[in-house]
C-alpha positions in Angstrom: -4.2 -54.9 -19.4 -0.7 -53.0 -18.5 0.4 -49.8 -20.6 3.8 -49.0 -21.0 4.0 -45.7 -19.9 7.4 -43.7 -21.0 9.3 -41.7 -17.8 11.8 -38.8 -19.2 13.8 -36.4 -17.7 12.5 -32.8 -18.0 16.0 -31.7 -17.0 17.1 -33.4 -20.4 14.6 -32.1 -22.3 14.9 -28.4 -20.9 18.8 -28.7 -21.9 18.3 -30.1 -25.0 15.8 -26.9 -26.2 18.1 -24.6 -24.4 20.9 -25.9 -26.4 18.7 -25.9 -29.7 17.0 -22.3 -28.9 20.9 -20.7 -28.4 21.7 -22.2 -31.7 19.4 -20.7 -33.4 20.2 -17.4 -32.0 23.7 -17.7 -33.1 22.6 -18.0 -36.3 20.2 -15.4 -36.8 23.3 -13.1 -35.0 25.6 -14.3 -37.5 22.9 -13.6 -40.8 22.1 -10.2 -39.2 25.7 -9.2 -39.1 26.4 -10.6 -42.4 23.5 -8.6 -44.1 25.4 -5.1 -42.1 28.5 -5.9 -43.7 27.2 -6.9 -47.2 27.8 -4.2 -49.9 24.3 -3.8 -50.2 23.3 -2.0 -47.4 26.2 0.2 -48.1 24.8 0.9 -51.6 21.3 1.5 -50.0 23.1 3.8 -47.7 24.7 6.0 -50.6 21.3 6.2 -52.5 19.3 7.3 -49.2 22.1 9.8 -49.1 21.9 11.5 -52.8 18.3 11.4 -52.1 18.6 13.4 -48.9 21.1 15.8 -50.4 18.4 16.5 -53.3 16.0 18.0 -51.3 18.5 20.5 -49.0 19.2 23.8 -50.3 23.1 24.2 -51.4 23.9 25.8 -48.6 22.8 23.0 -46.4 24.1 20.6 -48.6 28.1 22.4 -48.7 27.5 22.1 -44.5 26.3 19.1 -44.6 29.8 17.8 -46.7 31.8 20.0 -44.8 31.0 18.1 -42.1 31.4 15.0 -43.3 35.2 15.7 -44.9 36.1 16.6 -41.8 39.3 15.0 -42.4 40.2 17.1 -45.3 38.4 20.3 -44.1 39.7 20.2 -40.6 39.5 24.0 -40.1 36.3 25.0 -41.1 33.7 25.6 -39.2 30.1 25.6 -40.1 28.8 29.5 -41.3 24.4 28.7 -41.1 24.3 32.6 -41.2 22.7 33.6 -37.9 24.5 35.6 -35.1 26.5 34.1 -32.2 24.0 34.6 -30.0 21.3 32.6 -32.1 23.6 30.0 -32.8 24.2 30.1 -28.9 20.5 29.3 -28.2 20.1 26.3 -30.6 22.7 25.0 -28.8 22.9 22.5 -31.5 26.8 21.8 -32.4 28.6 19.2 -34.1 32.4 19.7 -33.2 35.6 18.2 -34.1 37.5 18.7 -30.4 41.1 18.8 -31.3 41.7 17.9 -27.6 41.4 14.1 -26.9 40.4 13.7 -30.5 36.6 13.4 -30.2 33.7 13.6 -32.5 30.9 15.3 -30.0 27.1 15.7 -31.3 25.1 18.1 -29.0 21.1 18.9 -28.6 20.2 20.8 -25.6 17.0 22.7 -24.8 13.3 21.8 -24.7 12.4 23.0 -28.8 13.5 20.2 -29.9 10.9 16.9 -30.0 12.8 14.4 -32.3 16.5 14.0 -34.0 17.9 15.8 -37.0 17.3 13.0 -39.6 21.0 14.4 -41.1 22.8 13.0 -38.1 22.2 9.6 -40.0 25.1 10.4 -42.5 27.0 11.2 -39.3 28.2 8.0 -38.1 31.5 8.3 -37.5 30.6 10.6 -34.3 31.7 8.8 -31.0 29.5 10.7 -28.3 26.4 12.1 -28.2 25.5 14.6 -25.4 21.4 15.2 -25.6 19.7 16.8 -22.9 16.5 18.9 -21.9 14.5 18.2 -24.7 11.1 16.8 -25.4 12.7 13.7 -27.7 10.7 10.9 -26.4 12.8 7.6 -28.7 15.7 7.5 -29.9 16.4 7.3 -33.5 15.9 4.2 -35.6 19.5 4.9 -37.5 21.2 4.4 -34.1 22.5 0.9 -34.9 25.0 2.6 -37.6 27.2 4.5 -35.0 29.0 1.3 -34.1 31.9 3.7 -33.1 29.8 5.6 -30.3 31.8 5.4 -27.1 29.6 7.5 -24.9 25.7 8.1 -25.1 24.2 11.0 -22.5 20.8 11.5 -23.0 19.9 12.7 -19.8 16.4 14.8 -18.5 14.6 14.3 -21.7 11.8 12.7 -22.1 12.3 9.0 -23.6 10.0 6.4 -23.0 12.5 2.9 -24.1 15.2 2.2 -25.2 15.3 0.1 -28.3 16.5 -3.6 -28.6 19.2 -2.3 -31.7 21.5 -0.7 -28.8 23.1 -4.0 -28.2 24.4 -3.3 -31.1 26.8 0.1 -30.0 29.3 -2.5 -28.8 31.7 0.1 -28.5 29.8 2.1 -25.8 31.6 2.6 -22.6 29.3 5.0 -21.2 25.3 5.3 -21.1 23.2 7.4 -19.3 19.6 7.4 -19.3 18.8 9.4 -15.6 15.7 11.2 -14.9 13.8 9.7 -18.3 10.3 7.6 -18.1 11.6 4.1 -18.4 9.9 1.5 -17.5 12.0 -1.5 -18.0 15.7 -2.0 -19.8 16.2 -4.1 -22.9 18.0 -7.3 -22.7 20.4 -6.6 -25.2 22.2 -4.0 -23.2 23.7 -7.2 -21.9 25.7 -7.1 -25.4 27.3 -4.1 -24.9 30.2 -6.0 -23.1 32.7 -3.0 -23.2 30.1 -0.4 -21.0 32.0 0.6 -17.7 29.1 3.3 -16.7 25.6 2.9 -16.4 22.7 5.5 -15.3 19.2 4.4 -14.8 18.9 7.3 -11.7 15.1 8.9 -11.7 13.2 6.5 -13.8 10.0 6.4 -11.2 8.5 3.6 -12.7 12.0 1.2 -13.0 11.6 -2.2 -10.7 14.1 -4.3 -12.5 16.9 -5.3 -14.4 17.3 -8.0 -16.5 19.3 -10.9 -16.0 20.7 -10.7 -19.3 22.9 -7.3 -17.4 24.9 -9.7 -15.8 26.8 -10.4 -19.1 28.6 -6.4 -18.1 31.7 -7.9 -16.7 33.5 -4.7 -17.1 31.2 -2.3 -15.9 32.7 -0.2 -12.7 29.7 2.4 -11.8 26.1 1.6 -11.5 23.5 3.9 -10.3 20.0 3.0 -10.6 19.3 5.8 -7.6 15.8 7.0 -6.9 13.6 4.3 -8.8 11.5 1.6 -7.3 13.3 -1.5 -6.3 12.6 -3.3 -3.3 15.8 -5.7 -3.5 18.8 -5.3 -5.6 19.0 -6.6 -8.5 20.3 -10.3 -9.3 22.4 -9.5 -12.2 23.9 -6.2 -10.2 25.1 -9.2 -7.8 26.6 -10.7 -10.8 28.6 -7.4 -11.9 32.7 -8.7 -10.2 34.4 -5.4 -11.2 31.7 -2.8 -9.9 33.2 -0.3 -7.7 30.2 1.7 -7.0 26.6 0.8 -6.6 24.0 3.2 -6.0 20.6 2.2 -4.7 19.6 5.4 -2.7 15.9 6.5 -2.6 14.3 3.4 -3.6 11.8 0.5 -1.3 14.9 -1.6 -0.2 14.0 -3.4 3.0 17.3 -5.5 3.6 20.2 -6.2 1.6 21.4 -9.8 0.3 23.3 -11.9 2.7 26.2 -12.5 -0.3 26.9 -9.2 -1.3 30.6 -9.8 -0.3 30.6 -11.4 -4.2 31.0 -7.9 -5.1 34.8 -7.8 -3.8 35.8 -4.8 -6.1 32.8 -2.7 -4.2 34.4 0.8 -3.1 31.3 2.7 -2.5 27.5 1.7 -1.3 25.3 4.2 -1.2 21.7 2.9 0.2 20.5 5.8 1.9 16.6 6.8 1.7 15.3 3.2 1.8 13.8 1.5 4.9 16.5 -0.9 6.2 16.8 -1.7 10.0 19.9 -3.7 9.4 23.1 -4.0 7.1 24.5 -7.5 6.7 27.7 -8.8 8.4 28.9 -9.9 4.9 29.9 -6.4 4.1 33.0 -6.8 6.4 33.7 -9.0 4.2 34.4 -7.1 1.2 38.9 -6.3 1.2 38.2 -3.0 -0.8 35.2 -1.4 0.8 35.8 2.5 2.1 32.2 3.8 2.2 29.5 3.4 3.1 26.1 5.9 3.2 22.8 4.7 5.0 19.9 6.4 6.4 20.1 6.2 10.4 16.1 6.6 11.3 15.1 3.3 10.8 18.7 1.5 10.8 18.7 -0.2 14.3 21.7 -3.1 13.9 25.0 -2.7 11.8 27.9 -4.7 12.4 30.5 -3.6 14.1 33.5 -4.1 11.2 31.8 -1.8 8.9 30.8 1.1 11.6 34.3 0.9 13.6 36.5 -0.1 10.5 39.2 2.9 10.5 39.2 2.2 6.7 35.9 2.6 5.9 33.9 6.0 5.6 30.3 4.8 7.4 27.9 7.7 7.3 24.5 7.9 9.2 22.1 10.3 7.3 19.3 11.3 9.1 15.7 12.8 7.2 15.2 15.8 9.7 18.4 16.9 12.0 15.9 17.1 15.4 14.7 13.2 14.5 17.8 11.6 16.5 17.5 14.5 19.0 13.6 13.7 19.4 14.9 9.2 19.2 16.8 9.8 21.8 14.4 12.3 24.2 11.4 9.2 23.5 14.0 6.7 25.0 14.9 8.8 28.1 11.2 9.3 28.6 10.4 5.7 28.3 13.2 4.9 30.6 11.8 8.1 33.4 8.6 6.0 33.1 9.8 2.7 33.5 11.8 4.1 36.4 8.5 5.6 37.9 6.7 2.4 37.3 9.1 0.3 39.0 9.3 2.8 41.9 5.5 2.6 42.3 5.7 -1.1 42.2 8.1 -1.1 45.4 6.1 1.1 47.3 2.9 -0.9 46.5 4.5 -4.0 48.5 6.5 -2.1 50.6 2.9 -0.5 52.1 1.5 -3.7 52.0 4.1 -5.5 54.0 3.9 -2.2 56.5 0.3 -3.3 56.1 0.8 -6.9 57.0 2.8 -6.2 60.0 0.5 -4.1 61.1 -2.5 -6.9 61.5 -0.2 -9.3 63.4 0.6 -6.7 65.5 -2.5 -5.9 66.7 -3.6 -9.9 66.7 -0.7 -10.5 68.8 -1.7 -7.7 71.4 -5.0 -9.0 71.2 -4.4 -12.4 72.2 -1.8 -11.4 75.3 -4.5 -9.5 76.0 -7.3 -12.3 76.4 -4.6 -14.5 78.2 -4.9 -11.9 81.1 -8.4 -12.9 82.1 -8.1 -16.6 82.2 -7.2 -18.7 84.8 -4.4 -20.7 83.5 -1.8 -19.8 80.5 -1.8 -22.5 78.0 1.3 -24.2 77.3 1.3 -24.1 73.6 -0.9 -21.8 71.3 -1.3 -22.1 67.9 -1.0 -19.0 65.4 -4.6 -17.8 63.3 -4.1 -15.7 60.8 -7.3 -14.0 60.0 -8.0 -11.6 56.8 -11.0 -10.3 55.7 -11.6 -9.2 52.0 -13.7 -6.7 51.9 
């Protein structure tokens, strides 16, 4: 009995929930964003607000408004009551700089372990500058600074970064060096206007996500001192980067199409353990440097190390190791010399040798031919050796 048995296409199929899965994700973009700019979450806003301002002292609370009027208070300046020099160690300042109009919010130093919850009313603030503390996330209220241009948060001590920061799609510059990060959220992909991003000294960073590839304007990328062992696919995907830093990481060869990247001014690769660069780096119009480390590299092409137009630096761990390379190779070459010397004498003595036995044969046998009675007309030639 014969069974129909139906044949599809997986390819279809795939497509087909691919198509169906990115739908839906439209549409729970689109009710997300709806629900942000629906009254109510501005209502819920201003009531979290009065609450706040119920429980801060009046002094805290006139600071706190001066602050946010800043457009109709632009001259003053926040009196808390301690001396310069206090206010000089908290470090903690919230200024309107006159010069290149920017809102700045600043936390520096390691007595601080989370944010002020009153930065929440403080949205209108376009970069933050944190740094040295022992903050470990960032805040939940970050979403609401949709006009933060530049986030530093450098040497702290911040374990993730959440999934809501897709959502500063203003940012332009983020830096996250020397944190504890572990892996990068896909929605960073959404922040299409970033042009700078720092990932340097996160020890336990592999990889990127692919979703990073969706940065089309983003010029500097330095993910320096992590642990990649190949560059990432979605850095190969980045057309306007200008400089990419992969220094002091596990990289054991480069990608033969990195000549994609053909806005690439500087590649710095140095610390890693490649033996070769690619030719496809000559290929790349707007290259002019390039930094490697020299102890292992054993084969670069000749465009890149003799351009005229291209800055190729050999860095070297220890200043005596090239010294000591090149001492090892004139030994081995002494030695080889010597070798080859002793080879030569070896057959030379043993053609010396040779000679020698025929020689005495040949006087032996003129020799017997004395004491017979007749010379033989012909003779023929025994060579006799004895091995010993």
């Amino acid at each position: 009995m014969g069974l129909d048995v139906p044949v599809y296409d997986l390819s279809v199929i795939r497509g087909l929930w691919e198509v169906r899965v990115k739908k839906h994700r439209q549409k729970q973009k689109k009710e997300q964003e709806r629900k942000e700019k629906s009254a109510l979450t501005r209502i819920d806003q201003e009531w979290q607000y009065r609450i706040y301002c119920k429980s801060l002292k009046s002094s805290e609370r006139n600071l706190l408004h001066h602050y946010l009027e800043r457009s109709t208070l632009p001259d003053i300046r926040p009196n808390t009551g301690k001396h310069e020099s206090d206010q000089h160690q908290d470090q903690v300042s919230l200024e309107d700089q006159k010069d290149q109009n920017r809102l700045i919010f600043r936390l520096d130093g390691d007595g601080f372990t989370d944010f002020p919850r009153e930065l929440q009313w403080m949205s209108y603030l376009e970069e933050w500058h944190v740094r040295g503390t022992r903050i470990r996330q960032l805040p939940d209220f970050l979403p609401l600074f949709t006009q933060l241009t530049v986030l530093q948060i450098p040497k702290n001590c911040i374990s993730e970064l959440p999934p809501e920061i897709g959502k500063l799609t203003a940012l332009r510059e983020l830096n996250v060096s020397y944190n504890r990060l572990s892996k990068v959220p896909p929605e960073l992909g959404d922040c299409e206007n970033l042009e700078k991003l720092e990932l340097a000294g996160n020890h336990n960073l592999s990889e990127l996500p692919f979703e990073l590839s969706g940065l089309k304007r983003l010029l500097h990328l330095d993910i320096a001192e992590n642990r990649f062992i190949s560059i990432p696919i979605c850095a190969l995907r980045m057309f306007s980067l200008q400089l990419l830093d992969l220094s002091s990481n596990q990289l054991s060869d480069l990608p033969q199409d990195m000549d994609r990247l053909d806005q690439l001014v500087t590649l710095l690769v140095h610390k890693n353990h490649l033996t070769y660069l690619p030719h496809c780096l000559a290929n790349i119009p707007t290259l002019k440097m390039v930094v490697v480390s020299g102890d292992e590299l054993t084969c670069v092409p000749t465009r890149v190390c003799s351009n005229p137009d291209i800055k190729f630096i050999r860095l070297y761990e220890n200043p005596m190791i090239e010294e000591k390379r090149k001492k090892k190779k004139k030994k081995k070459e002494e030695e080889e010399k010597k070798k080859e010397e002793k080879r030569r004498r070896w057959r030379q003595q043993k053609e010396e040798k040779k000679d020698g036995r025929e020689k005495e044969f040949m006087e032996a046998y003129i020799s017997s031919l004395k004491d017979r009675d007749a010379v033989p007309y012909s003779t023929t030639k025994v060579s006799i050796s004895c091995q010993l």
